[in-house]
C-alpha positions as CSV (number, residue, x, y, z in Angstrom):
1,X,-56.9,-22.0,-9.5
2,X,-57.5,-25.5,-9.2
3,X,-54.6,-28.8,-9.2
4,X,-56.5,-32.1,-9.4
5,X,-53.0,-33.4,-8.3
6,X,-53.3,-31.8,-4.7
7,X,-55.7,-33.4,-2.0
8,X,-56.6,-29.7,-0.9
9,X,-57.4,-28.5,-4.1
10,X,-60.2,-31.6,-4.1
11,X,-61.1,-30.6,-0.3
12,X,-61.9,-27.3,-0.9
13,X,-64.2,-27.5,-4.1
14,X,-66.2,-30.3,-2.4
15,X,-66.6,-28.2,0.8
16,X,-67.7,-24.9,-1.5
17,X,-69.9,-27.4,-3.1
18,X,-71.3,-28.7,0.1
19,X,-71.7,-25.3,1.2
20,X,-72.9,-23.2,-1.9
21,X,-74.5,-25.9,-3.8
22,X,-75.9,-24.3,-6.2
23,X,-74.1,-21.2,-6.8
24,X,-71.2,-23.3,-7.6
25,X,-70.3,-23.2,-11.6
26,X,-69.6,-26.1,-13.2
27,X,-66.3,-24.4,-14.8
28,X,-62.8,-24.5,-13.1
29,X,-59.9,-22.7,-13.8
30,X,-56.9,-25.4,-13.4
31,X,-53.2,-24.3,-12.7
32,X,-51.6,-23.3,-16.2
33,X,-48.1,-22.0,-16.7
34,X,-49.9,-19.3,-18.9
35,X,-51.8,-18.3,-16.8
36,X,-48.7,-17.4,-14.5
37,X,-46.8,-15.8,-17.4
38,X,-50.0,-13.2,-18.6
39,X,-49.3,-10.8,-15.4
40,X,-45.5,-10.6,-15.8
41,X,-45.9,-9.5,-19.2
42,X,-48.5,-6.8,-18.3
43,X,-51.6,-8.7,-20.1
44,X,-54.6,-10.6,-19.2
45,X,-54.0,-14.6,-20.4
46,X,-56.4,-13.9,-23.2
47,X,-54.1,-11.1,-24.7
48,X,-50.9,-13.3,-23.8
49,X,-52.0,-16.5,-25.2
50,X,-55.5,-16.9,-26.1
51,X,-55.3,-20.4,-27.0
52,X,-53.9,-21.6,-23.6
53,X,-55.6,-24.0,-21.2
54,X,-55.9,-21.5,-18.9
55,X,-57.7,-18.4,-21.0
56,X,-60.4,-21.6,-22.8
57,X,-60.7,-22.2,-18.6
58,X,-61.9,-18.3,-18.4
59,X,-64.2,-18.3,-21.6
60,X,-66.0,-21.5,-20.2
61,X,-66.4,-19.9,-17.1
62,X,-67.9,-16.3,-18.9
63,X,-70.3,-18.5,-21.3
64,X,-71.4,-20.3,-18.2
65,X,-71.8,-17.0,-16.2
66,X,-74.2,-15.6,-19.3
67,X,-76.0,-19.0,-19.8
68,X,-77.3,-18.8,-16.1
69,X,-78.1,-15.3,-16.4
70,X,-80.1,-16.3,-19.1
71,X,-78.0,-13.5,-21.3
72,X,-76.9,-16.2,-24.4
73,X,-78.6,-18.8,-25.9
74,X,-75.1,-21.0,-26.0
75,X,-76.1,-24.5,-26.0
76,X,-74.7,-26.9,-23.6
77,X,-73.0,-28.9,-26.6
78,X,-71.3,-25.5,-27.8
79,X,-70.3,-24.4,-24.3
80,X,-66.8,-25.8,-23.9
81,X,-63.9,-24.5,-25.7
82,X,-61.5,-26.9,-26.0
């Protein structure tokens, strides 16, 4: 989970970049207090608040995963969830 605020969070994406390249998605799944809450109450975000930063975060980063396995036809326009 990813806080632009923190100047490690920043380091360690551009050194996964720098190092994966490629296999790095686009998406990232920011800090959200949702996403923190979901466990306690037994349920994945999606359950516990579907329309939370955090769970769009996770469905921008599945539609990704099936765009480049070539499994949807999503276009790029359509792929965010905001």
């Amino acid at each position: 989970m990813f806080d632009s605020r923190l100047n490690l969070s920043n380091q360690v994406i551009d050194e996964v970049k720098k190092h994966f390249q490629t296999m790095v998605f686009d998406s990232v799944i920011p800090r959200n207090v949702k996403l923190a809450e979901a466990p306690s109450y037994g349920k994945p975000v999606l359950l516990y608040d579907a329309s939370s930063t955090g769970a769009n975060s996770y469905l921008n980063l599945a539609r990704e995963l099936l765009q480049k396995n070539e499994m949807t036809q999503i276009k790029n326009s359509e792929k965010i969830i905001e």
